[in-house]
DRENPA-3360 file (N, C-alpha, C; in nm, 2 decimals, always signed):
BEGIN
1 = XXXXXXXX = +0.08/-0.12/+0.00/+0.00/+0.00/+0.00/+0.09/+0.12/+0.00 ~ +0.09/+0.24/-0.07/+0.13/+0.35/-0.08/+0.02/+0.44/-0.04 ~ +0.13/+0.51/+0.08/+0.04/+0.65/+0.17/+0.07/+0.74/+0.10 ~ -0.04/+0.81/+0.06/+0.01/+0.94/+0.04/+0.03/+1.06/+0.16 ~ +0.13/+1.12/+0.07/+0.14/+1.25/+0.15/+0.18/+1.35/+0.15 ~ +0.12/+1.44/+0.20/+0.13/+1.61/+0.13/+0.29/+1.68/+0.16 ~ +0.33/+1.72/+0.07/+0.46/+1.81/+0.12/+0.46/+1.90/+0.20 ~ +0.53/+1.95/+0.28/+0.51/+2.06/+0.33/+0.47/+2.23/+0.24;
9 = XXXXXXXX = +0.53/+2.22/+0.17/+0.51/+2.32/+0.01/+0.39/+2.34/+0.04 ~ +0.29/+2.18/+0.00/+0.16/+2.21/-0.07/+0.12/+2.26/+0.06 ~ +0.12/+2.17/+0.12/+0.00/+2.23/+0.24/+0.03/+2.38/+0.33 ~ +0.15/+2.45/+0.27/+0.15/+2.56/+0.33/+0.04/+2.61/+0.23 ~ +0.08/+2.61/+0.09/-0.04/+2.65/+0.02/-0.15/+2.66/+0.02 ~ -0.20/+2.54/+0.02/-0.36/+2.53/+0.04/-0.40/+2.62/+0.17 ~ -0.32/+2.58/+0.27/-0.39/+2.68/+0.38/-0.38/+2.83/+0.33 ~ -0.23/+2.90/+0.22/-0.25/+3.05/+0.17/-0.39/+3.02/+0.10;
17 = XXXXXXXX = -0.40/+2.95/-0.02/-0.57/+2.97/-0.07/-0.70/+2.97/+0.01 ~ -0.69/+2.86/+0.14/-0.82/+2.87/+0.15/-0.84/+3.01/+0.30 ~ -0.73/+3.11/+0.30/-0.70/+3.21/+0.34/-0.77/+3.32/+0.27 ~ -0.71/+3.31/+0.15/-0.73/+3.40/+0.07/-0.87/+3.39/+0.00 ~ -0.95/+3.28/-0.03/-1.03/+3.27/-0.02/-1.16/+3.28/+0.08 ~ -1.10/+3.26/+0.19/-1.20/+3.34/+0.33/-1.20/+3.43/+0.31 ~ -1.05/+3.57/+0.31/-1.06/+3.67/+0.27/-1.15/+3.75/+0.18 ~ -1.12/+3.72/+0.04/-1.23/+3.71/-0.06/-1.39/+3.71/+0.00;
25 = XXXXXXXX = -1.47/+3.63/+0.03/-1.56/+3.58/+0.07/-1.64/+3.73/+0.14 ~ -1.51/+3.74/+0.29/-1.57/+3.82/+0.37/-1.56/+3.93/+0.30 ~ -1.45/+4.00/+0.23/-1.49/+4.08/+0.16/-1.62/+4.15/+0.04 ~ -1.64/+4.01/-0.02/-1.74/+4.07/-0.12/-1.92/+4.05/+0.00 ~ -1.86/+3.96/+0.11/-2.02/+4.02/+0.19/-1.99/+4.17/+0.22 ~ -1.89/+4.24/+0.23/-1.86/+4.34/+0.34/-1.97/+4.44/+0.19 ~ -1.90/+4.45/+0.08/-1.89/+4.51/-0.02/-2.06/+4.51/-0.08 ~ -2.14/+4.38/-0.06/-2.24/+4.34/-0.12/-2.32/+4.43/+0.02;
33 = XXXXXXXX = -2.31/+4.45/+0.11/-2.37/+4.56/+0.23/-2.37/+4.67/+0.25 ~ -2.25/+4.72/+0.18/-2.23/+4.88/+0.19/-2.33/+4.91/+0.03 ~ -2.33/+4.79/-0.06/-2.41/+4.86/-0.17/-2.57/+4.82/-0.13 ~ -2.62/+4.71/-0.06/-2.73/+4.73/-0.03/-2.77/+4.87/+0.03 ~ -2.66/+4.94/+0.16/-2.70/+5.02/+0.21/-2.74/+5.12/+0.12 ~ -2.65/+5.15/+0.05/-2.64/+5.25/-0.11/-2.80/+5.28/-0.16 ~ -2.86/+5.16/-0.22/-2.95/+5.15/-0.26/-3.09/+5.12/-0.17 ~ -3.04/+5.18/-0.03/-3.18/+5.19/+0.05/-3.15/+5.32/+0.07;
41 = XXXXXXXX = -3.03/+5.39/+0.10/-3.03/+5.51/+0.07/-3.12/+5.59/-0.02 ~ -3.06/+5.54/-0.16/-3.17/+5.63/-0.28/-3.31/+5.60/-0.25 ~ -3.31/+5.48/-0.23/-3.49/+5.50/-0.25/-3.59/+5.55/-0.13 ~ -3.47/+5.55/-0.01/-3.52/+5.68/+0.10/-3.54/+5.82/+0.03 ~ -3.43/+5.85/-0.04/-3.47/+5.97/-0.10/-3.54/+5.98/-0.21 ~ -3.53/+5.89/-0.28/-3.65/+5.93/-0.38/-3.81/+5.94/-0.33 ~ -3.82/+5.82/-0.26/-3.96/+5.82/-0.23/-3.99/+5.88/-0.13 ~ -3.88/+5.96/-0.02/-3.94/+6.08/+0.07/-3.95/+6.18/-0.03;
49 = XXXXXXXX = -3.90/+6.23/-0.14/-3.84/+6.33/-0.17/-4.02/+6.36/-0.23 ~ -4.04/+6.23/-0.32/-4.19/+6.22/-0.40/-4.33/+6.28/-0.26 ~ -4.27/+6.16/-0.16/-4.41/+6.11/-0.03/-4.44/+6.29/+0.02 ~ -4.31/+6.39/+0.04/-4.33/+6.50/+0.05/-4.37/+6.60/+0.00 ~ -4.36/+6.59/-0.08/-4.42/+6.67/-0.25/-4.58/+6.64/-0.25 ~ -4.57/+6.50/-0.23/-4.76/+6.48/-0.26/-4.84/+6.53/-0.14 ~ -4.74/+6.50/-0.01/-4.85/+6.52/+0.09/-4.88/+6.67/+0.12 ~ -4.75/+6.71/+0.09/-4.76/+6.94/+0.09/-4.88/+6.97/+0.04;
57 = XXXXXXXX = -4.86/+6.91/-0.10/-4.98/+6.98/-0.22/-5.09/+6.95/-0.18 ~ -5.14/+6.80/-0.14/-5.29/+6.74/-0.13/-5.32/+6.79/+0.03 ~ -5.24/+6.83/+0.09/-5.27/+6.87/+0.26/-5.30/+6.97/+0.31 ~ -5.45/+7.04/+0.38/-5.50/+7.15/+0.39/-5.39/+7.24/+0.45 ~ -5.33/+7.11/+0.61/-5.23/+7.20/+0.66/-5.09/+7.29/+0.62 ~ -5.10/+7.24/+0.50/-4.96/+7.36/+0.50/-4.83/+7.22/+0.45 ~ -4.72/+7.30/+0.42/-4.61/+7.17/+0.41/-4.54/+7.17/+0.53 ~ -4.57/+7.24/+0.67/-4.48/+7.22/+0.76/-4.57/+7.17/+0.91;
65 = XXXXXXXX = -4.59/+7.04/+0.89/-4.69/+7.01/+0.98/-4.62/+6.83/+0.98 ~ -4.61/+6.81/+1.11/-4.62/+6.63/+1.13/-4.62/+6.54/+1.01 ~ -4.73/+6.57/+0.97/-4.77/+6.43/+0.87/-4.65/+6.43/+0.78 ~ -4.62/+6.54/+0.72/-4.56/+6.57/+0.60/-4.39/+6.45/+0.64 ~ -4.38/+6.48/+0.72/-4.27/+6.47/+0.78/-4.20/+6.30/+0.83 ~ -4.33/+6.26/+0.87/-4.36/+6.15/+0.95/-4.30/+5.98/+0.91 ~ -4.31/+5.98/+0.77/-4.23/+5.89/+0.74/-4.10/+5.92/+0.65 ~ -4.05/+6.03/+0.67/-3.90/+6.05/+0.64/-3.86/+6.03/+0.78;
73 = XXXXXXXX = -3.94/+6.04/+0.89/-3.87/+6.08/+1.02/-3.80/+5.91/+1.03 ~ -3.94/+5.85/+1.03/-3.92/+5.70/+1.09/-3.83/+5.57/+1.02 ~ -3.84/+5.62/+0.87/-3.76/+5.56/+0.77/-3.61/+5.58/+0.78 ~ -3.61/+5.75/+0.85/-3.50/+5.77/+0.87/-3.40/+5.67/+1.00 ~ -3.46/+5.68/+1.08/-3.46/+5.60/+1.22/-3.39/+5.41/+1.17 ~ -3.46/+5.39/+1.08/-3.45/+5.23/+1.06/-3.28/+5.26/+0.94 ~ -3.27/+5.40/+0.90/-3.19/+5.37/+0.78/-3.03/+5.37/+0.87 ~ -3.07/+5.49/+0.94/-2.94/+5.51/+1.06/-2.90/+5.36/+1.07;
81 = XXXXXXXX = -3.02/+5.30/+1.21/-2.96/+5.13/+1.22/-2.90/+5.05/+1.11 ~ -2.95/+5.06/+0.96/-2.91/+5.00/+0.84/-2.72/+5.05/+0.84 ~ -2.74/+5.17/+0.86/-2.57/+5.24/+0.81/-2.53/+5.16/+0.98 ~ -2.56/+5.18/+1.05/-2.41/+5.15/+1.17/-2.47/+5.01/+1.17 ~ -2.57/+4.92/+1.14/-2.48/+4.76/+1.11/-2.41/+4.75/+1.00 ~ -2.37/+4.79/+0.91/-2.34/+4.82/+0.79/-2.16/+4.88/+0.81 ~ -2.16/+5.01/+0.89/-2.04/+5.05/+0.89/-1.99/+5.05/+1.08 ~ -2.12/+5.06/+1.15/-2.08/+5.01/+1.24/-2.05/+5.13/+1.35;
89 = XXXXXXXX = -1.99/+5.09/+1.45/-2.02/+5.28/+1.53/-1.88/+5.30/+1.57 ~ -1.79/+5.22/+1.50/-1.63/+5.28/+1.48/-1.60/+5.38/+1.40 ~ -1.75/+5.42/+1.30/-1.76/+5.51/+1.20/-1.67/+5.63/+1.22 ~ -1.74/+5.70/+1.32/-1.74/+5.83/+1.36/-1.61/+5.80/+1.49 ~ -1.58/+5.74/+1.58/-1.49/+5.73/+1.69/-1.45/+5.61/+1.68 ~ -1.36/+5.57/+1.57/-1.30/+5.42/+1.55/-1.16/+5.42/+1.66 ~ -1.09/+5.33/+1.59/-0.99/+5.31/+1.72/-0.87/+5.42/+1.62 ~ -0.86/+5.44/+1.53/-0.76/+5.54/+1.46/-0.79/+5.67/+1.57;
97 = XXXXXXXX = -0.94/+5.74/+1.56/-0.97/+5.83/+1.63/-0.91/+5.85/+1.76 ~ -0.94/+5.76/+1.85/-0.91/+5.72/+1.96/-0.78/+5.74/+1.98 ~ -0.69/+5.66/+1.90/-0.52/+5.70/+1.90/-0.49/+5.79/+1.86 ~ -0.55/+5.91/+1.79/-0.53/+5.99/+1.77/-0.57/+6.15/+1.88 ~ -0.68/+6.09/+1.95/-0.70/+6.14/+2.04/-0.62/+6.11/+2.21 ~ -0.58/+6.04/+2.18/-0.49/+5.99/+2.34/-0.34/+6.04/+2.27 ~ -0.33/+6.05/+2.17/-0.17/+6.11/+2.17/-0.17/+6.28/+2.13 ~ -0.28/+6.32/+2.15/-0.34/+6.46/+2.15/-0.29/+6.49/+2.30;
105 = XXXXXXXX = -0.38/+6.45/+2.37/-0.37/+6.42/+2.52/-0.26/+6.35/+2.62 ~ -0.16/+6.30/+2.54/-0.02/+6.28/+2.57/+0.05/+6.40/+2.54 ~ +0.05/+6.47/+2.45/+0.10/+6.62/+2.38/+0.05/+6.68/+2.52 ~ -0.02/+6.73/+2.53/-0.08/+6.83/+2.62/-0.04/+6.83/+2.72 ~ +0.00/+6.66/+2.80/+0.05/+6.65/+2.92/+0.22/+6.68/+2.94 ~ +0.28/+6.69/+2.85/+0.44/+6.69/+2.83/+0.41/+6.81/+2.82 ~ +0.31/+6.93/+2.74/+0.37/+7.05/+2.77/+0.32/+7.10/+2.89 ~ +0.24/+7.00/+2.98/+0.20/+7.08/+3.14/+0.32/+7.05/+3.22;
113 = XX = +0.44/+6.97/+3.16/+0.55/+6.93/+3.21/+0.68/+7.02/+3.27 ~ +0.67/+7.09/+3.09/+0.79/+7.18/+3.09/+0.78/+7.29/+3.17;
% end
């Protein structure tokens, strides 16, 4: 009987491919999310942009009342959650920020030094 057996070579390999292919993977989910987000973007705007337009005109009150308002407010609300699971809430204060802000605050203390 003849064993087979992997060289060290290959099997470093396979493990770079099926690496690089995780990579891949997670990427085009990351990529296939930021464009869903994209595309609930526009059609928040389109269809507030329309929903607001119709309700001004057809509405005794005026265009600056509740109603008018009411489902940009709440569409808005669900789109926010859509962008920070999407980008997440390192958006605005990620860890770059952070380190950027503690060595701000390291500066500051070396000149309460001198």
């Amino acid at each position: 009987m003849e064993k087979y057996t992997v060289e060290p070579y290959e099997e470093q390999q396979d493990r770079r491919d099926y690496r690089e292919e995780e990579a891949y993977l997670r990427a085009k989910k990351k990529v296939d999310s930021i464009m869903g987000f994209y595309w609930h973007l526009a059609s928040y705007v389109i269809v507030n942009i329309f929903l607001i337009i119709v309700i001004s005109v057809n509405s005794d009150e005026g265009f600056f009342h509740f109603g008018t308002f009411a489902t940009a407010l709440f569409w808005g609300i669900g789109l926010l959650f859509h962008f920070l699971g999407v980008f997440g809430t390192d958006f605005l204060f990620g860890k770059h920020w952070e380190e950027k802000k503690i060595a701000e605050m390291m500066e500051k203390e070396r000149e309460n030094w001198e």
